[in-house]
N, C-alpha and C positions, 0 to 999 in steps of 0.2 A: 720070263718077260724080255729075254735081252734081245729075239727078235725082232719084237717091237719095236726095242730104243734106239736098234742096230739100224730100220726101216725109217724112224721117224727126223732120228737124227741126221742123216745121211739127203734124205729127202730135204732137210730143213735147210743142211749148208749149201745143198745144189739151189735151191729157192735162190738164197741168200746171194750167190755168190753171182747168180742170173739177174738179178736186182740191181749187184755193182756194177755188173757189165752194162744193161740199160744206163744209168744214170751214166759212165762216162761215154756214151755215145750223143748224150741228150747236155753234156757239160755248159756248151758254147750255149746254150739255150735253156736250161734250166738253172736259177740263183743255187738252189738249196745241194745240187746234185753231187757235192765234194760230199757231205754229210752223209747224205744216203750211203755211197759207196766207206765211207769211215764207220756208219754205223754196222752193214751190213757184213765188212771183213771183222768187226769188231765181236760181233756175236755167234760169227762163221765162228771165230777162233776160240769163243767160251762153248759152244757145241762140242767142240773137237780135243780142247783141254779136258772139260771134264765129261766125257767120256769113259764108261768102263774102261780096264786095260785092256778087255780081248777088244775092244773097237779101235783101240789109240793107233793112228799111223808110223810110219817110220819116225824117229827120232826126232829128225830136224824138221821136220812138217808138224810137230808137236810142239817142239820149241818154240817154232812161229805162233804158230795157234797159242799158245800162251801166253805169250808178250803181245799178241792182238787183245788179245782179254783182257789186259790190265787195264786197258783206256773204253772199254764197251760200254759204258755206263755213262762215260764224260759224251761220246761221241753220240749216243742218244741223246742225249741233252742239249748238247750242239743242234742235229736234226731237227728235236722239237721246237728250239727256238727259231731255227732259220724258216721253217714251212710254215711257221705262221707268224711271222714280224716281216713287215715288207722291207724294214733296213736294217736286219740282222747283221752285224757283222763280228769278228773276232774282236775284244777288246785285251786287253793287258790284266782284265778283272779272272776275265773267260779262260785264256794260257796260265793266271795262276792256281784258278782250278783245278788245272788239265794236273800240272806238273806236282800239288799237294796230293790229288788223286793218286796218280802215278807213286808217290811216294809207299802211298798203303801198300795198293797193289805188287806191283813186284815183287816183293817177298812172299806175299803169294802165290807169285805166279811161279818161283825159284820153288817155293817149297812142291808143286805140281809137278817140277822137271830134277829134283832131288829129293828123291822120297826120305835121308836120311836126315832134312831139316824139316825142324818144325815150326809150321807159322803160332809167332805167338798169340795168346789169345787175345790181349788187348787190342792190337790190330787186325784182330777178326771184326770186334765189337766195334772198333772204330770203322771199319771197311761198312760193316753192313749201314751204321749211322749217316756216314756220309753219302750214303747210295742214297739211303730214305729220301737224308734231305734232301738232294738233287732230285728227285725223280719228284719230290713233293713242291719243291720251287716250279719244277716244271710244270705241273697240274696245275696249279696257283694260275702261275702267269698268265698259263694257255685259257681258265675258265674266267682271270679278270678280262681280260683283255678280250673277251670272245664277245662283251656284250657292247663293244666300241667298233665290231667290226661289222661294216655294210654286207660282202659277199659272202651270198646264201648257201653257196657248197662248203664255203669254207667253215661256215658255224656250225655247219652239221659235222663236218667231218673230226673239229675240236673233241667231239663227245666219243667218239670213236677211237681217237688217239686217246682219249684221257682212260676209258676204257682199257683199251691195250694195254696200256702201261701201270696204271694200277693191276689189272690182274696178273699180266708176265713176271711183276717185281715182288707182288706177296705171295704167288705159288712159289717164288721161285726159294725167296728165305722160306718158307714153310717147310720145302721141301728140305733142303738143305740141314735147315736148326732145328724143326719140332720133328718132323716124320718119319725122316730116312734115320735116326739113330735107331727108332723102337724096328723100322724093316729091313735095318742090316744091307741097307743099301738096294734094295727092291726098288726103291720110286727112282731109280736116275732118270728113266723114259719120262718124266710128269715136267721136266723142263724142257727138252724138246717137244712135248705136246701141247706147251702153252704155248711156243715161240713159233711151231710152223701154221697153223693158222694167219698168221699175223702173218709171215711172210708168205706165205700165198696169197690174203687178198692185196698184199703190197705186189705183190707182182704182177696182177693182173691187173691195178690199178695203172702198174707203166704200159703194161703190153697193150691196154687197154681202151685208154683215156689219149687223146692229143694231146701236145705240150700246154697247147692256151689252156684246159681242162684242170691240167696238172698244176700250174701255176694260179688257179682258181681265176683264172684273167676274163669279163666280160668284152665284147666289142663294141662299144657304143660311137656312137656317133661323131664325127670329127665337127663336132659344132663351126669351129672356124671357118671351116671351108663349105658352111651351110648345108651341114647333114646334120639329121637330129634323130635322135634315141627313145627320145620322147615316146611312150604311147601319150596318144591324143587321149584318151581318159584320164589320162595324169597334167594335161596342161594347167586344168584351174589351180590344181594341187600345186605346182611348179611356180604359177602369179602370186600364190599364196608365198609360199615358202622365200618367194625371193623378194618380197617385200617385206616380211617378217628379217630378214637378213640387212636388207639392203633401207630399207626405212625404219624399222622399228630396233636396227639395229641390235635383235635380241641373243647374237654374240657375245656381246658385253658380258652377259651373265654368266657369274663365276660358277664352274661345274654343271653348265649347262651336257644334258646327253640326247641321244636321241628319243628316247620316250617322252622326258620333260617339250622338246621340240616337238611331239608328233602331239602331245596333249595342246599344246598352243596354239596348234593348225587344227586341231581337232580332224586329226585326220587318222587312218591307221598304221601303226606305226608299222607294220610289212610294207604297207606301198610306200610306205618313207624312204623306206631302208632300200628298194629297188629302185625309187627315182634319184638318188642321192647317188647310188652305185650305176646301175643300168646308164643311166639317163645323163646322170652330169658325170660319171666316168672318176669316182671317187673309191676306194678299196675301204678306208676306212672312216670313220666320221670324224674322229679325231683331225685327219684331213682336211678335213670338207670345213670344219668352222674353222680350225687352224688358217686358209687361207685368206678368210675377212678377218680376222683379228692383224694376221701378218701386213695385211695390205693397211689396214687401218693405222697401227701403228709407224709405218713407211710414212704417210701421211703427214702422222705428227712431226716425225722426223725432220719433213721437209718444210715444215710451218716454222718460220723467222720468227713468231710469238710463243712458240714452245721451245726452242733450242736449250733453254735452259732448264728446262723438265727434267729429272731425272729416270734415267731409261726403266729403269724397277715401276715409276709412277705411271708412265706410258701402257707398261704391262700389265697393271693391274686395272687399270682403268678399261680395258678390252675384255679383262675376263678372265688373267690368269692370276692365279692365287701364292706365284713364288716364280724370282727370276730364271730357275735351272730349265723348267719346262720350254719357258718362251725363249731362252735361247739356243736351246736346241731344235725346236719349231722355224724361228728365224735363221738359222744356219742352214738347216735341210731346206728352205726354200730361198734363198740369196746365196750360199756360201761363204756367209760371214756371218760376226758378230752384229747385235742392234747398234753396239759402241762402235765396232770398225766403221759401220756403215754408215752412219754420223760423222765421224770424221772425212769419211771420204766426202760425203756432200759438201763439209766445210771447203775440203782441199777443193772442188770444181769449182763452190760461189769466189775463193783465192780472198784478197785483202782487204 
């Protein structure tokens, strides 16, 4: 079979490596496109590490491909967050991931390029545990969070990744700890046959799809400037919804989603979820109420008879159930705290 794995493999890292080169050419225009190219040298390099030896490249092209693999798993993980959170960014939580991760690995990745060390086995068990958990964070996150999210390529496409990733990650331990001991090393070609699929229809997805596509970005209509997005079958829908918003105030409601809002309007909750994105140009709903709660609270802010409110009661009184969410909601739409922003008003009203 090593023609096979000789063909699959080989094919997989040319995919892969044709993938990094689309995304740094789409950099300046796509958020996620650092990741792509992290995930796809990251798994080029676990192809190419473990590799039979009559496939192994020269030496130091081996080396590389090795210490690329130590991080392939973080760097997926990276990818899945960023292609589906609109304000993904690295935090201090996400680098100490990378760098505990990196710790397992390594000696791993030494024991691949020194055959006369052996990885021990407790950092096998730990290696493969923390892969789980990460890739199972991932799947988590990716299917909570899929049912807050407005755009319809996008929610389809979660099922697909979640897909990919659950089956590349349990072929790939199967292969690895149950199968290949009893076939004496027969299945190596069963992880490149998971992984080049996946990078095929990823690469036809760049070669394929325009940036707006790729970014899941609708074009709706520049309201301000008196264009609308609207279809006119949705306008009653739209008098409903913004009075439901805007008079009946039904924002306030703590853990409010969008079914519970479509059950209200008694309307169905598809053409919610396209007038809400399509139409008022929102990505996710979380968004979309997040704006009247934030403006509401602004409000109180600037009310002389609530000044002495405290900013937690202001929050909860609109609908959120704990200060950490609302201030990070009010940060992403002001650039500050609810507190900063309070004092600044004070500083304008002066003495």
């Amino acid at each position: 079979m090593l023609w096979l794995d000789a063909l699959l493999r080989i094919s997989t890292v040319t995919l892969l490596l044709l993938s990094a080169i689309l995304a740094l050419r789409d950099k300046c225009c796509w958020r996620p496109a650092i990741f792509v190219v992290l995930t796809a040298l990251g798994t080029a390099g676990m192809l190419i590490a473990t590799a039979p030896e009559v496939l192994r490249p020269p030496f130091p092209l081996f080396v590389i491909a090795s210490l690329l693999e130590a991080g392939a798993i973080v760097f997926a993980w990276w990818f899945g967050l960023a292609i589906f959170r609109d304000d993904f960014k690295l935090k201090w939580s996400h680098w100490a991931i990378f760098f505990a991760f990196i710790t397992l690995t390594l000696p791993r990745s030494y024991a691949q390029i020194v055959e006369s060390y052996t990885y021990p086995a407790f950092l096998l068990i730990a290696f493969y545990v923390f892969s789980l958990a990460l890739m199972g964070h991932l799947v988590f996150t990716v299917t909570r969070e899929g049912r807050d999210d407005l755009v319809a390529t996008r929610r389809l496409y979660r099922a697909y990744f979640i897909g990919g990733v659950v089956a590349s990650v349990t072929f790939s331990i199967l292969t690895e700890n149950v199968w290949n001991p009893f076939y004496e090393g027969q299945l190596t070609f069963v992880k490149p046959l998971v992984v080049f699929p996946l990078a095929l229809w990823f690469t036809l997805w760049l070669t394929r799809i325009d940036l707006d596509s790729m970014e899941f970005q609708h074009s709706p209509g520049d309201l301000s400037e008196g264009g609308s997005a609207i279809d006119p079958r949705d306008e009653f829908l739209l008098q409903k919804l913004t009075a439901a918003m805007e008079t009946d105030k039904i924002y306030r409601e703590a853990g409010m989603t969008i079914r519970s809002l479509a059950e209200h309007l008694d309307a169905p909750e598809h053409r919610l979820r396209a007038l809400i994105n399509q139409g008022l140009g929102y990505r996710n709903f979380s968004a979309f109420v997040n704006s009247y709660r934030i403006n509401a609270v602004k409000a109180d802010l600037q009310d002389p008879e609530k000044s002495r409110i405290p900013v937690l009661t202001l929050a909860m009184d609109v609908g959120y159930n704990s200060l950490a969410p609302f201030n990070r909601a009010f940060r992403a739409m002001e650039g500050m705290t609810p507190t900063a922003y309070r004092q600044k008003l004070n500083e304008q009203k002066g003495p």
